[in-house]
N, C-alpha and C positions, 0 to 999 in steps of 0.2 A: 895547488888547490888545498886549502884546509878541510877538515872531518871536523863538524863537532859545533860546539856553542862558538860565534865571536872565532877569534882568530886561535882559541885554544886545541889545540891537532890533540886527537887520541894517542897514546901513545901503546904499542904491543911488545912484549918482551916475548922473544924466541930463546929458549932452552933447548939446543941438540947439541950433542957432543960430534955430527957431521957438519963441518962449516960450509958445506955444499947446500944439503937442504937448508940450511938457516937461510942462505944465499937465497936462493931460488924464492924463500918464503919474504925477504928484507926487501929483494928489489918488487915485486908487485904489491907490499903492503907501500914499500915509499912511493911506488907512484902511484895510489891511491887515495896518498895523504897524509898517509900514519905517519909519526915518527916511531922509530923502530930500535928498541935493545937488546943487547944478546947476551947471552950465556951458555958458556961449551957444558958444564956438569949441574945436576941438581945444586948439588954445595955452593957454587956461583949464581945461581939464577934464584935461590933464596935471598942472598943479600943482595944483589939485584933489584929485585923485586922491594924487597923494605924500604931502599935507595930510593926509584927514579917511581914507585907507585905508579903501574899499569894500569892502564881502563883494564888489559884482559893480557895474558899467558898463553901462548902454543906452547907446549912442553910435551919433548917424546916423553914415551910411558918408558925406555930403555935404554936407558944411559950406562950408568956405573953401576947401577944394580937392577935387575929387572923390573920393579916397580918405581922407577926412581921419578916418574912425571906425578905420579900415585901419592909418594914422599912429600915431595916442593907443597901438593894440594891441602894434604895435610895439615903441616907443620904450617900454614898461610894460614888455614880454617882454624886450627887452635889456637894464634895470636889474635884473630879474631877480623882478619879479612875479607871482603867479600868480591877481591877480584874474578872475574870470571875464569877459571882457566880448560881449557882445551887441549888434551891430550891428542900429539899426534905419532901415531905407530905403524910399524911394519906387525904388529900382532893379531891376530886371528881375531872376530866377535868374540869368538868361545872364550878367549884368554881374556879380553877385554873386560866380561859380561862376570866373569871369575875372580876378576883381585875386588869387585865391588868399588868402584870407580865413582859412583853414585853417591855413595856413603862419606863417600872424601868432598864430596862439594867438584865435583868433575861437571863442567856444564857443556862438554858433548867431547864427539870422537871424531877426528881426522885422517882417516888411512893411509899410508904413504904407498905409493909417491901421492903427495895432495894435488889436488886441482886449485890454484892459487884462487880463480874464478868464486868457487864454493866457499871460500877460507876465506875473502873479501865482503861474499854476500851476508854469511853468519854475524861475521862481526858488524857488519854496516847494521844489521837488523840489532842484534844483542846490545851495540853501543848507541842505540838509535842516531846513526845517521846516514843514513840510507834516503 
């Protein structure tokens, strides 16, 4: 099944340095539709990202440095991208609510372990094709 305009699939790039969660999050975004990229560290899922241009980024918030989903959001918004990206963490609200996540162009939070269910609906709604 395709997502999207015409036969064009949305495509999501997963940034976790655990290839278990990327797993978990690749097999329900492909059978959904998406096509699906990954990257183990922020440093790879930037150039990544410039490469295969995402509809939208799950990126944990804590990879190689503890704001490292934070970083990717960043350095995306200051080239002057407007992919979506979505932080997903094992970190607290408080810590969340703290690096100012908002300010980076973060357009929401994913708690882990995610509900892949939730992580499907978000994006089916934000990439309107739902």
């Amino acid at each position: 099944m395709n997502i999207g305009l015409g036969s064009r699939r949305k495509t999501i790039l997963l940034v976790d340095a655990d290839p278990h969660a990327r797993a978990v999050l690749r097999n329900a975004l492909e059978a959904a539709g998406f096509t699906v990229g990954e990257a183990a560290s922020g440093r790879e899922g930037e150039r990544t990202a410039l490469r295969i241009k995402p509809d939208a980024i799950l990126a944990d918030l804590m990879m190689e440095t503890i704001d490292a989903g934070g970083v990717i959001a960043d350095n995306l918004k200051n080239l002057g991208s407007q992919i979506p990206i979505y932080i997903v963490s094992t970190a607290s609200d408080a810590l969340i609510g703290a690096v100012g996540l908002r300010e980076l162009g973060i357009s929401g939070v994913f708690l882990k372990p995610v509900d892949p269910a939730i992580v499907l609906q978000t994006l089916k709604i934000r990439l309107g094709t739902s």
